[in-house]
C-alpha positions in Angstrom: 21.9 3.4 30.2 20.5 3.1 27.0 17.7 0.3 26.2 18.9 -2.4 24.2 17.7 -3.2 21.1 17.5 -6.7 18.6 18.1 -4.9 15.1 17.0 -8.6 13.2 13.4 -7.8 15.7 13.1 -4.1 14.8 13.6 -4.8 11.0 10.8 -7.5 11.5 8.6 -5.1 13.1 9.6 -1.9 10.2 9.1 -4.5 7.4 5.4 -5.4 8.8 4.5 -1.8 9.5 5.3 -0.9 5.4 3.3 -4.2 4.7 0.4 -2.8 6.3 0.7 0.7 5.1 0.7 -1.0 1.3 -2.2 -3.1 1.9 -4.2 -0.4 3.1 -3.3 1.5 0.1 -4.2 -1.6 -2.2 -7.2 -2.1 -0.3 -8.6 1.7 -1.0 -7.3 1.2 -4.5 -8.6 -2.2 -5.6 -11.3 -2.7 -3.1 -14.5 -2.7 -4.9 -17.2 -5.3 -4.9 -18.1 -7.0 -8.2 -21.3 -5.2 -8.7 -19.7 -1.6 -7.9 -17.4 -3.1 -10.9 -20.1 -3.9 -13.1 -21.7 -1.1 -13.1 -18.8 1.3 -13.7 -18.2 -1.0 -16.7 -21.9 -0.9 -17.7 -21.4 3.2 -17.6 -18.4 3.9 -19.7 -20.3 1.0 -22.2 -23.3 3.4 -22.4 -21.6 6.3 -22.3 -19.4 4.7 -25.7 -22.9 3.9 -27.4 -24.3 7.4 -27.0 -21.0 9.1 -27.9 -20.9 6.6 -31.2 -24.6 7.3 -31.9 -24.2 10.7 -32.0 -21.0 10.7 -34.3 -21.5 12.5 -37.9 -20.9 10.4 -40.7 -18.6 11.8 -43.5 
């Protein structure tokens, strides 16, 4: 005989795998440490200045 099973349980248990799976994704996507922030902010600023100081004027 087949194995019985509690749908309102195996919805619980579905729900909390996808959960996981998006927090993992969340946490490879948004993960960074302040610093790691800072400086890829501090990059694309100096990259700007050098860009801007090397722009022809009109």
């Amino acid at each position: 005989m087949a194995e019985i099973v509690n749908l309102r349980q195996a919805r619980k248990v579905r729900a909390r795998k996808l959960a996981e799976q998006h927090a993992t994704e969340n946490r490879a996507r948004f993960g960074r440490s302040k610093a790691e922030k800072q400086q890829d902010s501090a990059e694309r600023d100096r990259l700007t200045r050098e860009l801007d100081g090397a722009r022809r004027e009109d």
